[in-house]
N, C-alpha and C positions, 0 to 999 in steps of 0.2 A: 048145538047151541053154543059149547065152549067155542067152537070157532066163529063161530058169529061175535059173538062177547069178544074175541083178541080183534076180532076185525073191525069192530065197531070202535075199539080201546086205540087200538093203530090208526085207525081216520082221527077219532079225537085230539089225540097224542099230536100226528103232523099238522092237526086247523091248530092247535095251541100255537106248535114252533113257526107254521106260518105269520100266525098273527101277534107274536112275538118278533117275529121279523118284520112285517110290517110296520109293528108299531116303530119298531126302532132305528127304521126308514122314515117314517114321521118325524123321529124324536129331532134325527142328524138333519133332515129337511127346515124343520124349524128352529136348531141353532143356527144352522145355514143364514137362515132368512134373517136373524137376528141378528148376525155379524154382516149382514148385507146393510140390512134398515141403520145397524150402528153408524158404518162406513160411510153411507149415503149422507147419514146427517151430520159427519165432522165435514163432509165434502162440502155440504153445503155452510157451515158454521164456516171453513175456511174461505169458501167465493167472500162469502158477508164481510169476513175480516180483511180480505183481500181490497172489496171494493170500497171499505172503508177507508183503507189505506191510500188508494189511490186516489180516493178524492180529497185525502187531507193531503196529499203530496200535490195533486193539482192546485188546490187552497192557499198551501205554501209560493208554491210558482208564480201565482196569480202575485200574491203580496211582496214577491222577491223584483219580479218585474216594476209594481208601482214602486217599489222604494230605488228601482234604480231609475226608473223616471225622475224622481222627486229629487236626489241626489245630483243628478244630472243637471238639471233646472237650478239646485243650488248651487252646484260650480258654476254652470254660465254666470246667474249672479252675480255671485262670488268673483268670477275675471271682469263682469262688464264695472263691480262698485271697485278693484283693481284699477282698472284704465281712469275711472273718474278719480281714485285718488291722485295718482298720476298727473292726469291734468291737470289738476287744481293744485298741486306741488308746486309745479311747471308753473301755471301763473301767479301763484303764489312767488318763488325765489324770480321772475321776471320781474315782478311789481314794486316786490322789496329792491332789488336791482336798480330798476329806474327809480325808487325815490330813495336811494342812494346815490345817485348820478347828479339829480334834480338837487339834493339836499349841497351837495360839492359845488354845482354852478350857483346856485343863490350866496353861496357863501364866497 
């Protein structure tokens, strides 16, 4: 009977360190899973940041663009109210010119 009782003490003995093993196969299995599920959700926290990024970068582009539209349209402007002052100098010192001419022959 004593050797039944050690034999029985020695199975119970090795199911305990088994399912101590097990368990702590589990344990490292689900910190595992935890540093996985962690990882997975900065990955995703960073796409989010990412594509936020990029669409405010694109945002930007978009209004870098109209503002050089708008600048552009204000130089031509800008050169074409140029040219009219231009002209109208031009016949401005012509006009004073001939009625300074005109004012000499009358006199």
């Amino acid at each position: 009977m004593e050797h039944r009782d050690q034999c029985i003490s020695a199975c119970i003995r090795r199911s305990h360190v088994v399912t101590l093993q097990y368990r702590q196969q589990c344990m490292s299995s689900v910190l595992r899973l935890h540093r996985v599920v962690s990882l997975l959700t900065q990955v995703q926290e960073l796409e989010d940041q990412l594509r936020d990024r990029i669409d405010a970068h694109n945002q930007a582009l978009l209004k870098k663009d109209a503002l050089e539209r708008d600048l552009e349209a204000q130089q031509t402007t800008a050169a074409e109210l140029e040219e009219v002052v231009k002209q109208l100098e031009f016949q401005l010192d012509t006009k004073t010119t001939n009625e300074k001419s005109l004012q000499r022959v009358s006199l």
